[in-house]
C-alpha distance (Angstrom), angle and dihedral (degrees) to the residues before:
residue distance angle dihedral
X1 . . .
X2 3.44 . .
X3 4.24 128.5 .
X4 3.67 93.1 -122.9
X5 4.13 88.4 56.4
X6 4.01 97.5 45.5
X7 3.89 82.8 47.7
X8 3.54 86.9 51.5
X9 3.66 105.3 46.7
X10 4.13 86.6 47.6
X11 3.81 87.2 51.8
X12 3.69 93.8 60.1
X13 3.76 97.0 32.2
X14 4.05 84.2 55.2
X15 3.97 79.5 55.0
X16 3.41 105.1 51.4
X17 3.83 92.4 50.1
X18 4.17 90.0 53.0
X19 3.74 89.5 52.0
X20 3.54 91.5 46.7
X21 3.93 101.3 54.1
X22 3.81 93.4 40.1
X23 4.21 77.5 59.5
X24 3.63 91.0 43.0
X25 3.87 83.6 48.6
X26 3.32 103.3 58.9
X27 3.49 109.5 29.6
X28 3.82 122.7 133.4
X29 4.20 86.3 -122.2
X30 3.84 88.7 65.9
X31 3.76 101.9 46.2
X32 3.34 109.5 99.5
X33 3.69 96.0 38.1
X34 3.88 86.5 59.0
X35 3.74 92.7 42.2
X36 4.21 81.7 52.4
X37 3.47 98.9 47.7
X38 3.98 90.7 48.4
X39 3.67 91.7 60.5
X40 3.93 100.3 48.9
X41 3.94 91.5 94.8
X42 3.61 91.2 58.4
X43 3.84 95.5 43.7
X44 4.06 112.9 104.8
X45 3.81 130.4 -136.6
């Protein structure tokens, strides 16, 4: 196994993974939680 090849295969593993949480991060599903979690500062006690 050459260098060149494990740095490739981490290259496009480190890909995959920032493709998939931009679609984890803006899926419908997580929405609302988002839109929740953006309004806690403004919440009063």
């Amino acid at each position: 196994m050459d260098i060149n090849l494990l740095r490739s295969i981490v290259t496009v593993v480190a890909f995959a993974l920032f493709i998939g949480i931009v679609v984890w991060a803006w899926s419908s599903r997580n929405k609302t939680r988002f839109e929740e979690a953006a309004q806690l500062p403004f919440e009063e006690d």
